[in-house]
C-alpha positions in Angstrom: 20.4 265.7 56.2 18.0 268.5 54.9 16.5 266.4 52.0 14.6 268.2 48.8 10.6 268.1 48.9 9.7 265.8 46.8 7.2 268.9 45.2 10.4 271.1 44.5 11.8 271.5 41.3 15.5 270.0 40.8 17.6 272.9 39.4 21.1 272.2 40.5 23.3 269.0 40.2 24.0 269.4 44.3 20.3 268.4 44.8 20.1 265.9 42.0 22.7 264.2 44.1 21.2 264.8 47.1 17.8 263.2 46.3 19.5 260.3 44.2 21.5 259.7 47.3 18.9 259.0 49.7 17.4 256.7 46.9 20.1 254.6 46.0 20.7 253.8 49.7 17.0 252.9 49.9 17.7 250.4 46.7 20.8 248.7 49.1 18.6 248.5 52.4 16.0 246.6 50.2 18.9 244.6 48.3 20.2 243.5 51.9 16.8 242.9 53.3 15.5 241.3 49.9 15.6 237.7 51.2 14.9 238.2 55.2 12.2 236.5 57.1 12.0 240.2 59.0 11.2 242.1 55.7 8.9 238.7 54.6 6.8 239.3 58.0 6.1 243.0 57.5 3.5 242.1 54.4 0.5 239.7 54.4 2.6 236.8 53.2 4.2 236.5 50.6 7.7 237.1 50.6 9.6 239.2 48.4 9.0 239.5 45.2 12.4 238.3 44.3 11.7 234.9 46.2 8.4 234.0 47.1 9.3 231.1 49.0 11.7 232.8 51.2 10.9 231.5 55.1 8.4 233.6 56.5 8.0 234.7 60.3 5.1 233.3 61.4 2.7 235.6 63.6 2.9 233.7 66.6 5.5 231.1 67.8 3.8 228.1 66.8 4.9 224.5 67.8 4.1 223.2 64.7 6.9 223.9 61.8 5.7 221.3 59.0 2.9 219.1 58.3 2.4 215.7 56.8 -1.3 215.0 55.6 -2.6 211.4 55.5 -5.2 211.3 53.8 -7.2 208.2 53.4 -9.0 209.0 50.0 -12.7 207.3 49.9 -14.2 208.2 53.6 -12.9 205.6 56.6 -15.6 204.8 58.9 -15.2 206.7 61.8 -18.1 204.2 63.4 -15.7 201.3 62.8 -12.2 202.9 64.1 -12.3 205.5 66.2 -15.5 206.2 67.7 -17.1 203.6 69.1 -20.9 203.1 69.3 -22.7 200.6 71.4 -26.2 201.7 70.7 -25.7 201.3 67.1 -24.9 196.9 68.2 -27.7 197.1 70.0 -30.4 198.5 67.2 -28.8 196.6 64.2 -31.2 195.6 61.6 -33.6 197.9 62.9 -34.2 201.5 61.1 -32.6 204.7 62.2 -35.3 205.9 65.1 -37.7 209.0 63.7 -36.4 211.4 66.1 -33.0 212.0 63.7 -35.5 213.6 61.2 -35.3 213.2 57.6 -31.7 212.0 56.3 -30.3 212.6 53.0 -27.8 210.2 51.7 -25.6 210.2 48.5 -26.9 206.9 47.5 -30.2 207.3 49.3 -30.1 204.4 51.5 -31.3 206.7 54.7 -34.2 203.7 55.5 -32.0 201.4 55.2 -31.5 199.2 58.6 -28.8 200.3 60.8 -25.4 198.2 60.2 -23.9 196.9 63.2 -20.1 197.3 63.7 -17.9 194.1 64.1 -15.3 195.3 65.5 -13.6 194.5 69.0 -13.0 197.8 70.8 -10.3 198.4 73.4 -9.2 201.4 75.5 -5.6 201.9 75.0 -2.6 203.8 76.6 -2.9 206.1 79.8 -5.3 208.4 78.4 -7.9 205.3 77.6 -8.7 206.3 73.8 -11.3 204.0 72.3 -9.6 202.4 69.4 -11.1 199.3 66.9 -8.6 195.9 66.1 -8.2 197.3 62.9 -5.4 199.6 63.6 -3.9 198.4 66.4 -0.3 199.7 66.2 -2.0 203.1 65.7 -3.7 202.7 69.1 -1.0 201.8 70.9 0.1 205.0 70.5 -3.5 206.8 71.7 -1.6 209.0 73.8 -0.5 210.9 71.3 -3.2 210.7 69.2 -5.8 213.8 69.4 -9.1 212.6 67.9 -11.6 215.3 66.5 -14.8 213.4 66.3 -17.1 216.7 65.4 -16.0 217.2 62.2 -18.4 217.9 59.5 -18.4 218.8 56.1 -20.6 220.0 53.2 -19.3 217.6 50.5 -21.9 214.2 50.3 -20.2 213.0 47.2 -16.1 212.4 47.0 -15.9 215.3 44.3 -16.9 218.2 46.8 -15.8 216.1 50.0 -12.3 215.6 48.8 -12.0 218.8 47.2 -13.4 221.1 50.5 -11.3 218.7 52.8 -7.9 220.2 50.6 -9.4 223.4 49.5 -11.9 224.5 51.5 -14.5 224.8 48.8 -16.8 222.0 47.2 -15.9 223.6 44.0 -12.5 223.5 42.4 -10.6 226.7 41.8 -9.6 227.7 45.3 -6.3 226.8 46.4 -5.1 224.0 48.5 -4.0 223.6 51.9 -0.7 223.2 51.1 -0.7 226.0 49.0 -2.0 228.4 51.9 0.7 227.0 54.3 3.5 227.6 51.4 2.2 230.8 50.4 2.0 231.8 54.4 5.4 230.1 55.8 7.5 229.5 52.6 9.9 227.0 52.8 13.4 226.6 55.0 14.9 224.6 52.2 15.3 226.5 49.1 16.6 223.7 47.5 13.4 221.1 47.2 9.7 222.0 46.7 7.9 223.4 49.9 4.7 221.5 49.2 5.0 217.7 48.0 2.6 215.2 47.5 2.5 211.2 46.9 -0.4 209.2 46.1 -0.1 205.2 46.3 -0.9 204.2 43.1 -0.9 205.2 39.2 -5.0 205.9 39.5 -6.3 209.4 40.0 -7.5 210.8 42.8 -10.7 212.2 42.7 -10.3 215.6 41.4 -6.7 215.0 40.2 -4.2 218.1 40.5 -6.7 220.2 41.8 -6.6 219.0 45.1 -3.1 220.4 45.0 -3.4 223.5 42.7 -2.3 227.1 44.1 -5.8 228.1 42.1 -6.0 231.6 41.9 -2.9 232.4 43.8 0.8 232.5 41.8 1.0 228.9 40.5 4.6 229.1 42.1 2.1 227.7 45.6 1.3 224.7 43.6 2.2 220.9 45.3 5.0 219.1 43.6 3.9 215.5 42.6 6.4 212.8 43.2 6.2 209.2 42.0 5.6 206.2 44.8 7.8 204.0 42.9 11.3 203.5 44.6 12.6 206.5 42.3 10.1 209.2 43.7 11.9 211.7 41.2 11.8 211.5 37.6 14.8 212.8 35.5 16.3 213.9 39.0 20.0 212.7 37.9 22.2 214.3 34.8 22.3 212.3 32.0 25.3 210.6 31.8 28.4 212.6 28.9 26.5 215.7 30.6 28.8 218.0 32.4 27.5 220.5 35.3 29.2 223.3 33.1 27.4 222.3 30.0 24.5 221.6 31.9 24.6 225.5 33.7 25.2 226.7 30.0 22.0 225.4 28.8 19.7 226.4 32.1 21.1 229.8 31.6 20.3 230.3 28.2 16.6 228.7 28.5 16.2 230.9 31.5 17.3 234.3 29.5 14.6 233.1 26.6 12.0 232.2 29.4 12.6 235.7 30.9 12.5 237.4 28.1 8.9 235.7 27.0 7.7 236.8 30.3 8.4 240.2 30.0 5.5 241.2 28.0 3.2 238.7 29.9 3.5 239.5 33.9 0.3 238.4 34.8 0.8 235.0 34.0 1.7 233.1 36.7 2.4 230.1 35.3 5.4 230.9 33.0 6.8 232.4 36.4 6.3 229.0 38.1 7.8 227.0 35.1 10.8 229.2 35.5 11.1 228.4 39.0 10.4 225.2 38.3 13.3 225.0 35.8 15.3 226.4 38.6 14.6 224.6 41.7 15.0 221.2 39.5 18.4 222.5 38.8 19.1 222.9 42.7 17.5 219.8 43.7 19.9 217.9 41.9 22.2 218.7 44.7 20.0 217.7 47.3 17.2 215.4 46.3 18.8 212.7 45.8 20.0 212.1 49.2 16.3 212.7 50.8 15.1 210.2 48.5 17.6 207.5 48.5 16.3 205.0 51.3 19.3 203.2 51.2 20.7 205.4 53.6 18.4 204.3 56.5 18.5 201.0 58.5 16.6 197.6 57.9 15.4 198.2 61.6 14.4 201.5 60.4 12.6 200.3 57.4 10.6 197.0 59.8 9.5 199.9 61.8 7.8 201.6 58.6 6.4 198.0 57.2 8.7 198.0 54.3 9.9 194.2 55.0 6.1 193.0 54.6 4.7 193.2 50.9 1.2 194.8 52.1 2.8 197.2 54.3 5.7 198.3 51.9 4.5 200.4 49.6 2.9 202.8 52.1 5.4 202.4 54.5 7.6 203.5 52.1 5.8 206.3 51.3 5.8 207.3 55.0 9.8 206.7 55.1 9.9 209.7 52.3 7.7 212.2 54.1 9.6 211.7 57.4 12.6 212.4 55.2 11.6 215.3 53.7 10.3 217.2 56.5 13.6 217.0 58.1 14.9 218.7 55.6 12.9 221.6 55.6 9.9 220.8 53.2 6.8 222.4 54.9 3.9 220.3 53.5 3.7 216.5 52.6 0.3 214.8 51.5 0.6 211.5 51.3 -2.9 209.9 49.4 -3.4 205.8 50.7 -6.2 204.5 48.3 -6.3 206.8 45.6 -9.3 206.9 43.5 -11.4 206.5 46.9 -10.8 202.5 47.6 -11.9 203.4 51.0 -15.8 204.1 49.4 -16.9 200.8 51.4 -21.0 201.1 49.7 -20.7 197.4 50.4 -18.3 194.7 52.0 -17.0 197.1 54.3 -15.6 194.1 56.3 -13.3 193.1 53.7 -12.4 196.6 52.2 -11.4 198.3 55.3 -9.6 195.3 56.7 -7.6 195.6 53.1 -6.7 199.1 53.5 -6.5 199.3 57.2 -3.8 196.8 57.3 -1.8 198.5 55.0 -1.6 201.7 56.2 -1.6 200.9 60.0 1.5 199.9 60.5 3.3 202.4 58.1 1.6 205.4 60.2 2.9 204.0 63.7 6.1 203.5 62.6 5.9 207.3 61.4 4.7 208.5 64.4 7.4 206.4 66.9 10.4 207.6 64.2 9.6 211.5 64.1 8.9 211.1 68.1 12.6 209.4 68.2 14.2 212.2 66.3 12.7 214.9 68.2 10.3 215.4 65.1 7.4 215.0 66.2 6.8 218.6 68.1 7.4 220.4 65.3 5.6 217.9 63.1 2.0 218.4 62.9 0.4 214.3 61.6 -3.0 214.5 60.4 -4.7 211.3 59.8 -8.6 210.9 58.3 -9.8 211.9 55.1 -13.1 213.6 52.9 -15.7 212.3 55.2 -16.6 209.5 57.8 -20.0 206.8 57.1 -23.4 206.0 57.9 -24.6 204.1 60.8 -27.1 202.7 58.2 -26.4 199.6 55.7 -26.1 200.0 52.4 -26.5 196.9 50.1 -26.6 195.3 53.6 -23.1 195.0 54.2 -22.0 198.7 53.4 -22.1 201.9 54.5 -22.6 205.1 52.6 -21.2 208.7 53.0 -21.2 210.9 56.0 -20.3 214.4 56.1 -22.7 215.4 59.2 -20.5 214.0 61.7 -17.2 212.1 61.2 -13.5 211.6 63.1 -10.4 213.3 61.9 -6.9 212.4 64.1 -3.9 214.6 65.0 -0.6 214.1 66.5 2.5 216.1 67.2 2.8 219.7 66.4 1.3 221.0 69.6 -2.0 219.2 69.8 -2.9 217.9 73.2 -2.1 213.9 72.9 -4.9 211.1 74.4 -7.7 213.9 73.6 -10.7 213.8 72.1 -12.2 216.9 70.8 -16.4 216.9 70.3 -19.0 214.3 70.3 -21.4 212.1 67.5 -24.6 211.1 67.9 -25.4 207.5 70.0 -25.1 206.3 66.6 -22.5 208.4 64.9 -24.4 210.1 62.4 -24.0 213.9 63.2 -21.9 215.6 65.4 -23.3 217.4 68.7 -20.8 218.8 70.5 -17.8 221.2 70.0 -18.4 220.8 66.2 -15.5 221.6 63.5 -16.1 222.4 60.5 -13.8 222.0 57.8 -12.7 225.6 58.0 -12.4 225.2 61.5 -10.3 222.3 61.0 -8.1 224.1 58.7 -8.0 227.7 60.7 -6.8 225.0 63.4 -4.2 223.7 61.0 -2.6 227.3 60.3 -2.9 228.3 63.8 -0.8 225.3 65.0 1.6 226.8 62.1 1.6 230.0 64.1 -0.3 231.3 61.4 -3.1 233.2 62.3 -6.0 232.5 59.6 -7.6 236.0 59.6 -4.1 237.7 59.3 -3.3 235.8 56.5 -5.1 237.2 53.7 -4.3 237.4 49.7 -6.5 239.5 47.6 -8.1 238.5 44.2 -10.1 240.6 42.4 -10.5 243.1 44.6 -11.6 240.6 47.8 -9.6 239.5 51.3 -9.4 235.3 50.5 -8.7 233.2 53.3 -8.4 229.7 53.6 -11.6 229.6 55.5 -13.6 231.7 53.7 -14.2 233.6 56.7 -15.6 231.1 58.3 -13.5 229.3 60.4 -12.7 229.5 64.3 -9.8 228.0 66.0 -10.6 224.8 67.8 -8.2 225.8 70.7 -9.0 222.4 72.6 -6.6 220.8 70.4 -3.7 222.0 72.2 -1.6 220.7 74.5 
């Protein structure tokens, strides 16, 4: 077709139609195209404008396709789980030798003697993990457990430490995890949120909604919080006299007056993702009750989870409802056990971490044996740990305090190499020394396993290239399998 310059002057209705031809096709192509993972794929992320959560191609063909995030909010004591130390027995009471330096500690017991652990330790499965007796149904699954035990971050106190462990940044204002892998991947199900999150308890966690804010992406990235109560979903059903027609009517005419609001305001993200919002809670009435209506599975089902045994049950339910939703396509579940950091064992670390330990446990086997069952568990990337690990010294004798230098994170599924262990501690556990991972490391990690490759996936605010790592992070490529 011998097409008009675009510099040319349109004198004729012949070439008025010729030009307006070629764009008007143009307009269909990007109709047709408007929702495909192909057109998604060719930006930085994204998706179309029309759909931002479309399903994106990822760069590479990861293994992992979703990821559930158990996070155990307070800092677990790596020394007294997963990493065992036999020097640290053997120098109890005694202080921590001069040759670590000078220590700094959020409560400033770095003098303090060191605190033996009182655990029994066994190696379990073929791969002979180390694992403590207080998570024994987790170890009998150590080889499929990958345990980082270099991770380190730059958060002492639970307000950085939880917020760089889900945003990458001591500092709120950056966005979360979750958001990155929903703004990266989109979701498969257009018909529940692509990022949820569940926390054990009415109390706060430290931070609050920041740990899963979209900060100064589209709030559209944003995690979805859902209750832990048996009804997960508030307002989820149609009131009852309430007809789907009258129902349509009235989402239809709110949507016209949001839309029309919004027109003059484009740059605010946030009536865009209340419109969605308004949407989506429309469509999930379709499908969300289903994923959420335990009644569906099995009482063996439910014993696996914990949910016959009152200290096991409420996690273990909680567990039950992320297995559920990744199944259905939801790409990122956080699931919070001891919110407002009832892990933070300053003192009777015995009794606290037995508590929490024995409540979680269970739940977190049975999650791991029911996606492996259902042929979830390669695709499912499980990450268990949370802000920070602690001390090898005693606080108020019978405690330990917070330690970011060197602490355990654990992985499983999703294309990490099961019965591994990934970098070294100290003899006594206090900084890592070998094949260390940051927290941007971990995260790069994270996206990689996604098949997302963390310096391709960029969004730019203000002028600068943001990445979830800051441009810092590396992938640890001795996670896979």
């Amino acid at each position: 077709m011998n097409l008009v310059p675009h510099h040319e002057i349109l004198t004729n209705r012949r070439d008025f139609l010729r030009r307006g031809g070629a764009g008007f096709g143009a307009m269909a192509l990007a109709s047709l195209m408007g929702d495909s993972p192909l057109m998604a794929a060719l930006g930085d992320a994204g998706g179309s404008p029309a759909n931002p959560m479309s399903d994106k191609v990822p760069h590479v063909a990861g293994r992992a396709k979703n990821v559930i995030f158990l996070f155990m909010e307070g800092g677990p004591s790596h020394l007294d789980i997963c990493d065992p130390k036999p020097l640290l027995n053997k120098l109890a009471g005694q202080p921590l030798p001069e040759s670590f330096g000078k220590v700094i500690t959020a409560m400033g017991e770095a003098n303090a003697p060191l605190l033996e652990s009182k655990r029994t330790w066994k190696q379990h499965g073929e791969s002979g993990l180390w694992f403590s007796d207080w998570i024994p149904n987790m170890a009998e699954l150590a080889d499929d457990w990958c345990v980082v035990r270099s991770c380190m971050s730059d958060g002492i106190n639970h307000a950085g430490g939880v917020c760089q462990m889900n945003t990458g940044a001591i500092f709120g204002g950056r966005p979360s995890l979750g958001s990155w892998v929903s703004y990266g991947l989109g979701t498969e199900n257009q018909n529940m949120p692509a990022f949820v999150v569940m926390k054990d308890s009415d109390t706060d966690v430290v931070n609050g909604v920041r740990n899963w804010s979209a900060g100064f992406m589209p709030a559209v990235y944003q995690g979805v919080l859902f209750d832990d109560g048996p009804q997960p979903i508030a307002n989820l059903y149609t009131p009852k006299g309430i007809k789907e027609d009258r129902q349509q009517g009235k989402l239809a005419f709110l949507n016209s007056l949001n839309h029309q609001h919004a027109m003059s305001r484009k740059e605010n993200s946030e009536l865009d993702a209340r419109i969605r919002s308004y949407e989506l809670a429309f469509r999930m009435q379709a499908e969300a009750p289903g994923a959420v209506d335990l009644s569906q599975e099995s009482e063996d089902t439910k014993k696996l989870y914990g949910m016959d045994t009152p200290e096991t049950e409420n996690f273990g339910r909680m567990c039950l409802h992320a297995r559920r939703l990744v199944e259905r396509g939801v790409r990122f579940v956080q699931l919070y056990h001891g919110a407002g950091s009832k892990w933070d064992a300053h003192d009777k670390i015995e009794s606290n971490h037995t508590k929490y330990c024995g409540q979680m446990d269970k739940p977190v086997a049975g999650l791991i044996r029911d996606l492996k069952q259902r042929g979830l568990l390669d695709e499912t990337l499980v990450i268990w740990g949370g802000e920070f690990g602690r001390t090898p010294m005693s606080e108020k004798g019978d405690g330990r305090d917070h330690n970011p230098t060197g602490f355990s994170m654990m992985m499983a599924g999703g294309g990490v190499k099961g019965g591994s262990v990934v970098g070294e501690t100290d003899e006594l556990g206090l900084h890592a020394i070998k094949d260390k991972v940051h927290v941007h490391d971990f995260h790069a990690t994270i996206m990689n396993l996604l098949g997302v490759d963390h310096t391709r996936m960029i969004y730019h605010h203000k002028g600068r290239p943001e990445r979830i790592d800051q441009n810092e992070g590396k992938f640890v490529k001795k996670v896979l399998g």
